[in-house]
N, C-alpha and C positions, 0 to 999 in steps of 0.2 A: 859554473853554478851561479843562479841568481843571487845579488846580494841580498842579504836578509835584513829586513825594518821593522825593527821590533812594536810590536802595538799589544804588547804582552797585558796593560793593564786593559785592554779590553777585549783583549780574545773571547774568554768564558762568554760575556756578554753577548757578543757580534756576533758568537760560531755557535748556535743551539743545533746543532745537528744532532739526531738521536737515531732516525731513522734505520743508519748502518748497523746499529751496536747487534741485534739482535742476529744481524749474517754472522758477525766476528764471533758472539759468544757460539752458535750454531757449530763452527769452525776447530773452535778452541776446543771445546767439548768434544769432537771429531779426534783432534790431534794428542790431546794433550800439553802438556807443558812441559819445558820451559818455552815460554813465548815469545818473540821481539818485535816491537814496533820500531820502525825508522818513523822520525817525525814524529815525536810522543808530544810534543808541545807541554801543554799544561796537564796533559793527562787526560783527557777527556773519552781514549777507551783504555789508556792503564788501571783504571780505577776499577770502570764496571766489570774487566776481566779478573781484577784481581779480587772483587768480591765474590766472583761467580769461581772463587778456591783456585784459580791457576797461577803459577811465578810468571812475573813477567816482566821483560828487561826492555826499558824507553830510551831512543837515543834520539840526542836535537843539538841542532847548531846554537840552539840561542838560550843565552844563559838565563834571561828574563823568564822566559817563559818555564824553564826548568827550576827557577826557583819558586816559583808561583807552585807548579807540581807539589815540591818538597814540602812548601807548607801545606798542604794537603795530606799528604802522608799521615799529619799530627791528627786529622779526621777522621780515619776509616781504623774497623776493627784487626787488619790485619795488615800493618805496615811493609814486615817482612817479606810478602809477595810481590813486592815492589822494588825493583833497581833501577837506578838513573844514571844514564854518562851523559855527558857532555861531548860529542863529539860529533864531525862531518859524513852524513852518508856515500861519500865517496872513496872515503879512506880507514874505515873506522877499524878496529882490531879491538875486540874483545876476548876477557879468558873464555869464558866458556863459547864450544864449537858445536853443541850438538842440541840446536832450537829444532823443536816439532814443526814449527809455524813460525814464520815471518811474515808481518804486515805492511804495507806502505798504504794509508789510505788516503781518500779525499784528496786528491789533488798533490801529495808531498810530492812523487814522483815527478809532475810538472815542472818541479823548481831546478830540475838535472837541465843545462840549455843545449847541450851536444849530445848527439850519440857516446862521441866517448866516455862522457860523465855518465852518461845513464851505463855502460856497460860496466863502468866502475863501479858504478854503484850496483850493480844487479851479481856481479862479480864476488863484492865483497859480501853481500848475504850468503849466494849459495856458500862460503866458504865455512858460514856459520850455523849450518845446517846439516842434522843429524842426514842418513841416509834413509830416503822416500820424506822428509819434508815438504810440506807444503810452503808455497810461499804466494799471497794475493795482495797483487795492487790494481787500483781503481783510478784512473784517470776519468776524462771527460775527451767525447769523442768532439774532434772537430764537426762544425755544421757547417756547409758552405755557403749558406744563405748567411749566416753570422760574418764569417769572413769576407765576405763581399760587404758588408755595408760599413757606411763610412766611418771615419773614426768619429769620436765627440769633441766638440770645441770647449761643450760646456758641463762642469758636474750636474748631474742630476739626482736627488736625495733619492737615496737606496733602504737606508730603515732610520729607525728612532727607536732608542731603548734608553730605559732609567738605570743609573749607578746604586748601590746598595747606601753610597753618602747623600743620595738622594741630587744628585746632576743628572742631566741631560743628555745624551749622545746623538748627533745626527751626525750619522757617516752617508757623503756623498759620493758616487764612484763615475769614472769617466774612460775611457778607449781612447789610447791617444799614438799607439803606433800600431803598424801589424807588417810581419817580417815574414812575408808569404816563402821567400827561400831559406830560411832557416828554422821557418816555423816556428816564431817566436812571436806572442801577443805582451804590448807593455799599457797597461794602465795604470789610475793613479785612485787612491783612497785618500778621502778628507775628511779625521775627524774633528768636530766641534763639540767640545764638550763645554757646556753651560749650568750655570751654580742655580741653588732654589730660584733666583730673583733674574733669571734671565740674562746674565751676563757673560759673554765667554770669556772661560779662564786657560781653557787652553785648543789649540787648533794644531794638528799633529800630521799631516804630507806623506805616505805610506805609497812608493813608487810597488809595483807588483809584475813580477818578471815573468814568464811561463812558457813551454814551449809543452806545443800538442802534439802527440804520435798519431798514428796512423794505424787501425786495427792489425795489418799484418806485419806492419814496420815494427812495433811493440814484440809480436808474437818474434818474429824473428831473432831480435835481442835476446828474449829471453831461453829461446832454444840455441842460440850460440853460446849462452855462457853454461850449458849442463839443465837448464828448465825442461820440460818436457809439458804442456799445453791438457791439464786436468778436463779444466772447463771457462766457459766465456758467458757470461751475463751481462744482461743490458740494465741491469737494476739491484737492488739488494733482497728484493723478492725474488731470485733468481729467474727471471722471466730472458729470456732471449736477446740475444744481443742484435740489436736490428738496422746498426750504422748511425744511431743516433743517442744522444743522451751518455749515460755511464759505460765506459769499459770496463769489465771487474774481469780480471784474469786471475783464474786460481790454477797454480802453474806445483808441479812437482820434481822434484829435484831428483834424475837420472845420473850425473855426474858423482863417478866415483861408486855406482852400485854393483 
């Protein structure tokens, strides 16, 4: 599994992704609760699910970004629908066994770098999964025209956003290896963060590890561990899956029915 580099104080900031929520609440409302996310991060769909009245249980390797979550909790009208562990998507063991829905979204899946880890991890969900569970995760399909161009020498600024202390953030991003036989991509993230008068106060190196599946390579895993293949989207408008852009596989749990 990728090592994890925490950039927890600027996640919120850098990851505005909304677009998804509205598949997940769709889903949740579908299934019911109790819900799991692997890769709950800062909370960014624990929250919106648990206002939209479902339980729902987040699990993350990284304590930063789990503690950012927690203070959150002290936000929202309904804390209680809310559970947080701390623990690795490959090994994790929870009490409770009988989630409606399990999520992995946005890319968390990537961060498994072998088949075997992914099977462990795909292993230890269905385990946590009532009978006919749903369970969806969303990679990004490889593009081969991407894989073929060369890596970068040099960062190139990616975005700029403002801190709520009123600093600066330019995060710059670069491609600096590609591991065509294990299917692994390594770039690197740079952020500089700069105070009201222009100064940088600090400059943060975020190495980003990832390995891409293969639409039927994925499908496969998931039907060896007890999955059984619901549906395949190429987007979170459920629109077709067309060999490019999102894999969203919404997979149902046959094992043990």
């Amino acid at each position: 599994m990728s090592e994890y580099i925490d950039y927890a104080e600027y996640y919120d900031y850098d990851t505005k992704i909304k677009e998804d929520i509205p598949f997940y609440l769709k889903y949740a409302k579908q299934t019911g609760s109790p819900i799991l996310e692997i890769g709950c991060g800062t909370g960014r769909l624990l929250f919106p699910l648990a206002e939209a009245g479902h339980f729902v249980h987040g699990i993350d390797s990284s304590e930063k970004m789990l503690a950012i979550a927690k203070q959150k909790l002290t936000r929202i009208n309904n804390p209680e629908h809310i559970s947080i562990t701390h623990a690795n998507m490959v090994d994790f063991n929870l009490s409770e066994k009988s989630f409606k829905l399990a999520i992995a979204t946005y890319r968390t899946f990537m961060y498994l770098l072998t088949q075997n880890e992914q099977i462990k991890c795909l292993s230890c969900i269905i385990e946590h999964l009532s009978p006919a569970a749903l369970f969806i995760v969303d990679v990004y399909s490889p593009v081969p025209t991407h894989l073929a161009a060369p890596c970068d020498l040099e960062f190139k600024v990616y975005k700029e956003y403002n801190l709520p202390n009123g600093h600066k953030v330019i995060r710059k991003d670069r491609f600096i290896e590609k591991d065509f036989l294990n299917q692994i991509n390594k770039s690197e993230m740079l952020f500089e963060e700069y105070d009201r008068n222009g100064v940088l106060v600090q400059s943060k190196m975020v190495p980003v590890v990832m390995r891409y599946s293969f639409r039927f390579e994925l499908q496969l895993l998931l039907e060896k561990v007890g999955f059984k293949i619901d549906s395949l989207f190429g987007g979170y408008d459920e629109r077709p899956y067309d060999g490019t852009g999102e894999i969203i596989f919404v997979a149902k749990k046959t094992l043990g029915l």
